[in-house]
Backbone bond lengths (Angstrom), bond angles and torsions (degrees), N, CA, C in turn:
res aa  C-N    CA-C-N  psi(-1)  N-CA   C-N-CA  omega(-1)  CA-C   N-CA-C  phi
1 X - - - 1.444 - - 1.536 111.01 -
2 X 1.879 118.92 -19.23 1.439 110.24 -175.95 1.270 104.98 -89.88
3 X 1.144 137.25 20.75 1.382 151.94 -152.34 1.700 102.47 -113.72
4 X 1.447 95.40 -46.37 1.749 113.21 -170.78 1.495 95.05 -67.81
5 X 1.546 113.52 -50.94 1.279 121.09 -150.49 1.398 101.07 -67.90
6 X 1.158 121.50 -45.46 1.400 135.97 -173.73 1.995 111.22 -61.97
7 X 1.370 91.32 -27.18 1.334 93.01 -165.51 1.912 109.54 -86.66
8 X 1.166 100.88 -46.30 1.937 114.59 135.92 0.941 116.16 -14.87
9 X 1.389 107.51 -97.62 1.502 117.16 159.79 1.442 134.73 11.78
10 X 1.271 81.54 -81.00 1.991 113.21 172.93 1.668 106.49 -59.98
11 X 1.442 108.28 -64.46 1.739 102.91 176.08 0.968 129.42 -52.12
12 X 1.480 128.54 -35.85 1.530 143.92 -173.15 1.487 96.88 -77.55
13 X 1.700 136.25 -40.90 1.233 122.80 174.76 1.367 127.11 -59.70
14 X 1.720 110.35 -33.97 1.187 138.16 -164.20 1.620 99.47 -66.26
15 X 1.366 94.91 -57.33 1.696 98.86 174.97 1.216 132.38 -59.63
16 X 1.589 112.66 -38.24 1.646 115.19 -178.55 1.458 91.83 -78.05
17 X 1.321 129.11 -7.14 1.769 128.01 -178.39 1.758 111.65 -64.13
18 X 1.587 91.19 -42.83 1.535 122.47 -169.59 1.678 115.16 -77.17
19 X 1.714 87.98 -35.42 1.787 93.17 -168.45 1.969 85.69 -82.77
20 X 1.328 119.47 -39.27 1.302 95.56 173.60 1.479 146.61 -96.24
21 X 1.313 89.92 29.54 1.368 115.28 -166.46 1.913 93.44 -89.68
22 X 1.689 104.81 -55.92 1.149 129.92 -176.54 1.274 127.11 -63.16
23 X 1.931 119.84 -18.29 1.573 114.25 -134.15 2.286 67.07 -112.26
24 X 1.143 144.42 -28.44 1.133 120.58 -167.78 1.575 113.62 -79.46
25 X 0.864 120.64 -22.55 1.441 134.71 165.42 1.323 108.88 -58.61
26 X 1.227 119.12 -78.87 1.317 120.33 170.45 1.630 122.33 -24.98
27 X 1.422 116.33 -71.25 1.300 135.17 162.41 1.866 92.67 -22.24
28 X 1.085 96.02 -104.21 1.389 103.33 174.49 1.567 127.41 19.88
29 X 1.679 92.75 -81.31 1.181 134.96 -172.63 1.606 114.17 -54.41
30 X 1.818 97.01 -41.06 1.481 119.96 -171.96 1.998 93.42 -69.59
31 X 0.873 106.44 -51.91 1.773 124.45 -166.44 1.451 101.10 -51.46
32 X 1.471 109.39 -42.86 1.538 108.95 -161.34 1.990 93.76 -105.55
33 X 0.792 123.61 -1.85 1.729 127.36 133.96 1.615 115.67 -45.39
34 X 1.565 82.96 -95.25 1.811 93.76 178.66 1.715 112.68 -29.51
35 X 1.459 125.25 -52.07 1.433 129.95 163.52 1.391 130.73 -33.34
36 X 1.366 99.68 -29.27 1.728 108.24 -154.48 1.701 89.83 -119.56
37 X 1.108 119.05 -11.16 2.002 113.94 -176.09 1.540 83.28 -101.36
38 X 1.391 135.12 -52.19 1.476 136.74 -146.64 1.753 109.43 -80.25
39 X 1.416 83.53 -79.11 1.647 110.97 -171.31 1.633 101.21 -77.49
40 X 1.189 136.87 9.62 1.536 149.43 142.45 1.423 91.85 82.12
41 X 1.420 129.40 20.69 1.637 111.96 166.53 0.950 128.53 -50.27
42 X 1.249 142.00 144.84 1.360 144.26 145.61 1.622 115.95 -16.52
43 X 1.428 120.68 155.97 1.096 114.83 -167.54 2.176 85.96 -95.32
44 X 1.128 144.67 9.48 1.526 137.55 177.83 1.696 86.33 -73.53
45 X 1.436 141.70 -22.29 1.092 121.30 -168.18 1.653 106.41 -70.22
46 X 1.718 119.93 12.49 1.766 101.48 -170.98 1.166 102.72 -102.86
47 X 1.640 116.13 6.12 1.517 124.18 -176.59 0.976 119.41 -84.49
48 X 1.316 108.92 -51.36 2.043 114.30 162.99 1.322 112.07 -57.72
49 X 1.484 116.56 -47.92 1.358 99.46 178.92 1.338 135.07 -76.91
50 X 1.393 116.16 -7.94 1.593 131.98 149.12 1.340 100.51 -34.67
51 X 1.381 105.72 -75.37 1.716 108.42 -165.63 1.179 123.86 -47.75
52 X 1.144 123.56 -46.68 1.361 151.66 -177.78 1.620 108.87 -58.56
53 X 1.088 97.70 -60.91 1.879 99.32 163.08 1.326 129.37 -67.78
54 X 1.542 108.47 -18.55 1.722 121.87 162.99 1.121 106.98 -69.63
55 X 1.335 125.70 -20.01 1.692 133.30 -168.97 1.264 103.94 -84.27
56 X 1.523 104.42 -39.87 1.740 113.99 -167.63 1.546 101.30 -42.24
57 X 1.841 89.87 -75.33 1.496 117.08 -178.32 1.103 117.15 -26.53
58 X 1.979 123.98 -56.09 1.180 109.21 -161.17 1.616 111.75 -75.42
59 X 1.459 101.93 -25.11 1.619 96.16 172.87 1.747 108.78 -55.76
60 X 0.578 125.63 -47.18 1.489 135.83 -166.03 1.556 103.19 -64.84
61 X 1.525 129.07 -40.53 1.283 129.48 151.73 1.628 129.01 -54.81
62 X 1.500 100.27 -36.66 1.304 101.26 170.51 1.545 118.77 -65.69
63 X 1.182 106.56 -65.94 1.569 111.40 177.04 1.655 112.14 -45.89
64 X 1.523 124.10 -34.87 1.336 100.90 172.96 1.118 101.72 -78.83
65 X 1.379 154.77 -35.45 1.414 135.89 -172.45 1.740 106.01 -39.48
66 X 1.880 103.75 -62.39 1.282 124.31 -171.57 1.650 105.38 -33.64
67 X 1.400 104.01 -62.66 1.641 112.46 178.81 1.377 114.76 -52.85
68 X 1.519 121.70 -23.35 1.855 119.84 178.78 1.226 83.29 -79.07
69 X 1.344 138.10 -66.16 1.660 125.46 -119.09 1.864 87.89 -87.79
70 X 1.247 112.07 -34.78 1.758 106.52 179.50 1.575 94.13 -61.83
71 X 1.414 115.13 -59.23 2.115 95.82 -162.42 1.382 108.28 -65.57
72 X 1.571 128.62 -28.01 1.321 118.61 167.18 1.440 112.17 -51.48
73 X 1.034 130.16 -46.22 1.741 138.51 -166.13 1.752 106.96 -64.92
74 X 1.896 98.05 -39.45 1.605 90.80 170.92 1.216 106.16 -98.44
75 X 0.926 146.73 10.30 1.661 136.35 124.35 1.227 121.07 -37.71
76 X 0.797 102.09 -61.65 2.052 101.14 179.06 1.431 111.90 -70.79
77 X 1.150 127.03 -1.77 1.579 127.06 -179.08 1.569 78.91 -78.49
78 X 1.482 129.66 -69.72 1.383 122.87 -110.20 1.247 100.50 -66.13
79 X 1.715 133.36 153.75 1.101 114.41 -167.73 1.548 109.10 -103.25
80 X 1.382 93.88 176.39 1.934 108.14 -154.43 1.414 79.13 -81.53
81 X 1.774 100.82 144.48 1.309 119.65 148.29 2.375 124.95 -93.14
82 X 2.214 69.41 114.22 1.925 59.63 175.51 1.613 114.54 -97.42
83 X 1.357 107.40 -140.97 1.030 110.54 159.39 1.558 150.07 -67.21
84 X 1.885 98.16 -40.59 1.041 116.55 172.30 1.369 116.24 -103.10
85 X 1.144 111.47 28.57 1.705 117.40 -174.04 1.490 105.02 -156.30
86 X 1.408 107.95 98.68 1.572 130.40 -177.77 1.423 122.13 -101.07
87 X 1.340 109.92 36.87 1.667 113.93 -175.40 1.093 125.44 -108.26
């Protein structure tokens, strides 16, 4: 059953990885829409905002890396259980 949980686990991260990998771009994308039907811009405004939402994302990749490589690091702190040391 810790097998299932783990495997959950793993998919459900994978996805909110994906949905936020995806949702600043979008945003973005949506903004420089609304701009270009409303406020009558030119349609060159979907180019900056491409970028800009590529920017989102990669922050958003970075920081989860940041968050693996720190809980991996306190993973390896925690200390080994031996025999004569049950704490």
């Amino acid at each position: 059953m810790k097998n299932w949980a783990d495997i959950m686990k793993n998919i459900t991260m994978l996805t909110q990885f994906g949905f936020s990998l995806i949702t600043p771009l979008l945003v973005c994308l949506g903004i420089c829409w609304w701009l270009s039907s409303r406020a009558g811009v030119g349609g060159w405004i979907y180019i900056p905002g491409f970028f800009l939402g590529l920017g989102g994302s990669g922050m958003v990749a970075y920081k989860f890396s940041l968050s693996i490589t720190a809980s991996q690091k306190k993973e390896k702190k925690k200390p080994k259980i031996s025999f004569n040391r049950h704490s």
